[in-house]
Wavefront OBJ file of the C-alpha trace (Angstrom):
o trace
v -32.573 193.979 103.648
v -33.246 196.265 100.840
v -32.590 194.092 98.231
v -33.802 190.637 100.036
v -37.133 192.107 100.098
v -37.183 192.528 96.384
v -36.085 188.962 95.631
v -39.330 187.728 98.076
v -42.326 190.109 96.530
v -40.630 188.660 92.578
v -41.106 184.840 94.035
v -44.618 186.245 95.360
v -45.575 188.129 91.780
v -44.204 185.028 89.273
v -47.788 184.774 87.113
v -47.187 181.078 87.227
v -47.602 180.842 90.870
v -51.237 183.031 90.359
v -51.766 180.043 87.884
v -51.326 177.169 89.679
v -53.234 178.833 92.994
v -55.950 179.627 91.009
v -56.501 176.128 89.615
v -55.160 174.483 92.849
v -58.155 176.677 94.365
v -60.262 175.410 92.126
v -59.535 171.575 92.713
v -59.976 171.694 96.405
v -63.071 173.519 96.550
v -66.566 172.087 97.046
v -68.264 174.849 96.220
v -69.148 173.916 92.431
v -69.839 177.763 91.657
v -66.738 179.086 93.362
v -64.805 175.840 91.053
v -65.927 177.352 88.126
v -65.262 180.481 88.732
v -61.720 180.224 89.930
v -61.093 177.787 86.597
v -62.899 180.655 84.138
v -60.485 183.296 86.139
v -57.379 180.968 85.833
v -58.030 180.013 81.989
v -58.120 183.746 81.085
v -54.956 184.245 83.654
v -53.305 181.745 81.517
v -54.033 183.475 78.575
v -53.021 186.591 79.267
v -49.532 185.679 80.559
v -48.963 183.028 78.298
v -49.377 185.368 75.072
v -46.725 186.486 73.255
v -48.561 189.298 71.131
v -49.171 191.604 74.502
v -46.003 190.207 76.545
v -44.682 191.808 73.462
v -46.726 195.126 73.224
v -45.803 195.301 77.059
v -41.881 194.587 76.179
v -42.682 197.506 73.792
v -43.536 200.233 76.067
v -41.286 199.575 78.718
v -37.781 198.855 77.069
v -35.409 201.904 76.224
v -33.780 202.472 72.641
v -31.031 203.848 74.880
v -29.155 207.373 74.125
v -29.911 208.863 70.096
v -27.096 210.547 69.180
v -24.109 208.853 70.877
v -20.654 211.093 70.605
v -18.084 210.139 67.978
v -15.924 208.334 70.573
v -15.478 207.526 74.756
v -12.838 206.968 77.333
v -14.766 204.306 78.472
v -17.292 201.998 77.573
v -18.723 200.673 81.013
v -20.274 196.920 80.330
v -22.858 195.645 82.947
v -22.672 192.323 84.103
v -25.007 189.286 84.774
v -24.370 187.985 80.930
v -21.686 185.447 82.147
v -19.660 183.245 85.078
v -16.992 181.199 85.636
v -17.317 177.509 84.614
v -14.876 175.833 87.406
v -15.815 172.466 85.781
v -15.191 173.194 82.577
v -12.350 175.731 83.347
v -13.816 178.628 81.121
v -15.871 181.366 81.246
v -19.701 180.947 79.883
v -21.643 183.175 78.767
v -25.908 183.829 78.718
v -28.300 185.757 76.968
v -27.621 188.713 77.771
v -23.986 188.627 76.609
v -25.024 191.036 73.464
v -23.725 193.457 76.194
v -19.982 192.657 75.855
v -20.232 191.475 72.075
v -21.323 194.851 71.339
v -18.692 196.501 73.272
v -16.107 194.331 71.895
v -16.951 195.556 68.712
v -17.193 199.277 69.154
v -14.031 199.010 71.187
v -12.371 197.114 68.031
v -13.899 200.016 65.871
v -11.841 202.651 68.189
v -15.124 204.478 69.481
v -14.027 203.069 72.451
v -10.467 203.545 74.299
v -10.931 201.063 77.663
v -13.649 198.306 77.914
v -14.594 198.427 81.503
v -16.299 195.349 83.426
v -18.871 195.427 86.229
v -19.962 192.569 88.153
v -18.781 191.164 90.927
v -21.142 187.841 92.779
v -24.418 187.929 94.128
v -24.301 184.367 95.279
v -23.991 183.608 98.818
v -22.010 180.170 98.222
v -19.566 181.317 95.962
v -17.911 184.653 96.558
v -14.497 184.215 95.405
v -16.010 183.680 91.748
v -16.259 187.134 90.346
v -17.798 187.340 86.907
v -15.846 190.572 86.009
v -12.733 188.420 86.642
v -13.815 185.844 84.325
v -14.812 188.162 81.450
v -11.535 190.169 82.073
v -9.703 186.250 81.402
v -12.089 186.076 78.418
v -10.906 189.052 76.946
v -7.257 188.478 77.280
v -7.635 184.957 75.601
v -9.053 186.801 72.373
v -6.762 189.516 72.230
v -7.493 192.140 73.629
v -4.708 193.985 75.774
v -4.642 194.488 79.906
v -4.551 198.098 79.394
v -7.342 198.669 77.652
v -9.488 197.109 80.771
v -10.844 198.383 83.898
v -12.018 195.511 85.960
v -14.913 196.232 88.712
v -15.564 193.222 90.551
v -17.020 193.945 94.090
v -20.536 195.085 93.289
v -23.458 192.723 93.586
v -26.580 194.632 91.765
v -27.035 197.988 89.313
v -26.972 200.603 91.735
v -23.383 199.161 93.023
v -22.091 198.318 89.751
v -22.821 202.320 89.374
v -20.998 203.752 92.347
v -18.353 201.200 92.426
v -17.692 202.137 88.475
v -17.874 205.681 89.811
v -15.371 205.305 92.497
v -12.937 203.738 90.712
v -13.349 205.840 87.238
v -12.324 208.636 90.046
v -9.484 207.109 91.717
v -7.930 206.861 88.092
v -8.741 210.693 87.116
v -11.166 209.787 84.188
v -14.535 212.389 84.336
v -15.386 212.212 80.531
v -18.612 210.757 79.940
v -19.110 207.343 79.974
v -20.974 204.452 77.088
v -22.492 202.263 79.182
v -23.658 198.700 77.814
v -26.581 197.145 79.114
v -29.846 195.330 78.023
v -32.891 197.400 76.506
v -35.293 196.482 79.538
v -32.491 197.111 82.130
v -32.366 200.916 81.286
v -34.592 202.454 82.897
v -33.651 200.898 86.271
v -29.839 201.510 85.566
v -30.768 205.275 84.271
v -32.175 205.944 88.526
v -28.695 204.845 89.333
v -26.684 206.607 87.081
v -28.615 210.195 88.321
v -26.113 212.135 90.258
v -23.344 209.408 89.584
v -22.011 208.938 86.431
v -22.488 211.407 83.338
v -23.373 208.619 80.997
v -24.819 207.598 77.474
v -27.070 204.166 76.770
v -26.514 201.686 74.245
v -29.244 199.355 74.448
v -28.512 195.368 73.993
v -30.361 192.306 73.319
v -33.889 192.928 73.570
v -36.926 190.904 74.669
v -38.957 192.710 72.400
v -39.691 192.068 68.780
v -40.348 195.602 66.819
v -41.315 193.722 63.894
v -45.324 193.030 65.386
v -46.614 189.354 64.528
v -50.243 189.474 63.176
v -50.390 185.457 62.795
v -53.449 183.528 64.979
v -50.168 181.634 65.993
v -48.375 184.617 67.995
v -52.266 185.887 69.252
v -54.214 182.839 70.325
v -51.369 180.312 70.973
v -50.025 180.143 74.504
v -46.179 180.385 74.674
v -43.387 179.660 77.849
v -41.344 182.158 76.227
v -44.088 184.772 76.699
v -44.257 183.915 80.332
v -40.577 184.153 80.506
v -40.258 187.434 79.207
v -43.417 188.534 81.227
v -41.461 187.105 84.504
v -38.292 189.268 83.824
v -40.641 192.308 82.918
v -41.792 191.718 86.474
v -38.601 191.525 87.748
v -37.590 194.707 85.859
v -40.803 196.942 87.231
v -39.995 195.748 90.755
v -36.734 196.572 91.026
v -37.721 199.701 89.480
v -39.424 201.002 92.131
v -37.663 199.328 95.069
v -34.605 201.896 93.657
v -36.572 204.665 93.109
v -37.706 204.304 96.538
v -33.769 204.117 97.861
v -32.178 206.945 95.896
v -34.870 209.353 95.787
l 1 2 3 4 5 6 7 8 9 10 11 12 13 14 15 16 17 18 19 20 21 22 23 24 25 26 27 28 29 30 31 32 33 34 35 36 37 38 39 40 41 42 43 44 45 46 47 48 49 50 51 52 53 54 55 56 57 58 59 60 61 62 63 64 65 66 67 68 69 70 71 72 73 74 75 76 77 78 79 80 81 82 83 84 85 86 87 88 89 90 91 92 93 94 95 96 97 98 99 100 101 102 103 104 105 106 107 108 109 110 111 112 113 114 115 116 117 118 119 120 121 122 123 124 125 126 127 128 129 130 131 132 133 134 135 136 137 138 139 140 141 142 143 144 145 146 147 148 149 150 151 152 153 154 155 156 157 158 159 160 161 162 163 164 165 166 167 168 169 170 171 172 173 174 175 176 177 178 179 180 181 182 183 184 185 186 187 188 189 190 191 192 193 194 195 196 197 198 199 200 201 202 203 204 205 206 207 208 209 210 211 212 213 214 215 216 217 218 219 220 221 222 223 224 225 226 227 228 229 230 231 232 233 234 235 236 237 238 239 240 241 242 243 244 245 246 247 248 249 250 251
């Protein structure tokens, strides 16, 4: 119920939607004042989540650089999921945008900093349950090289705080309590750092983020609207909600 919840107030809080209500509103009135008004208050709406200079300030203050001084190696580098799925049509595993999570693990992993490259993610969906993502990245891996040993495959959680104490349990059931490198997107820290408290014993490194640290000055990037900016502001949304629906459940 917890998590259904969540899922309604993000459909409720899409800026879009306050768009399209606003001018909607505005059409269907016959009040010429209240028309204006609602089309002056839905222009600057538009604005304001449509540009990409303060989706980007916003993207700025909220994402996490992830841990400073990570240690010289780990047991286990633990990489979040939601970056990927099984293709049953295509008969491969594809990947999404967040997939900067396992690239960067491969590559640490290939560097030796880390020993096992452990998956999380198992399937949110309703309709399809027996297609676990951690599956299909575990098939990935062994088609480019990389050994069955040096995996740990999670694949029965359905959201952070389970892909947490699902990693947990089974990092205990096989005796490993050395801290852990977990791999997950810059604006999904600090939701994933709530979990981790009292959990795991865990360092950051931050993925693929939304923001860009190199600030645009151009009249482009300030006065021209952008999708992309209303994209990013959407899954900023999504990020602060689910931020405090699980502070709310683990505090």
């Amino acid at each position: 119920m917890f998590f259904y919840l969540s899922k309604i107030l993000l459909f409720l809080i899409k800026p879009l939607i306050w768009v399209m209500v606003l001018f909607l509103g505005a059409i269907l009135t016959k009040d010429e004042s209240k028309r204006k008004k609602r089309l002056i208050i839905g222009t600057l709406l538009l604005f304001l989540v449509s540009n990409n200079f303060l989706i980007n300030e916003a993207l700025l203050l909220y994402e996490n650089d992830g841990t400073e001084q990570l240690d010289s190696s780990y047991e286990v580098g633990l990489v979040l999921g939601g970056f990927s799925r099984k293709d049953t049509l295509l008969g491969r595993t594809v990947f999404f945008e967040a997939n900067d999570r396992l690239m960067q693990a491969i590559k640490l992993y290939k560097d030796g900093k880390i020993k096992k490259l452990m998956i999380s993610s198992g399937n949110a969906s309703v309709l399809y349950q027996t297609l676990k993502e951690a599956d299909a990245v575990h098939d990935y891996l062994l088609s480019i090289g990389i050994p069955d040993s040096a995996m740990i495959i999670e694949n029965q959680s359905r959201n952070t705080l389970e892909n947490i104490q699902y990693s947990k349990k089974l990092l205990d059931s096989l005796g490993i309590k050395s801290r852990v490198l977990v791999f997950t997107s810059a604006w999904h820290i600090p939701r994933t750092e709530l979990c981790t408290n009292n959990n795991l014993q865990v360092h950051f490194y931050a993925t693929n983020y939304m923001s860009d640290r190199r600030r645009d000055y151009s009249p482009d990037n300030l006065l021209v609207p952008s999708a992309t900016a209303m994209s990013k502001l959407e899954m900023l949304f999504k990020e602060l909600v689910g931020y405090v629906f699980y502070l709310l459940k683990v505090s």
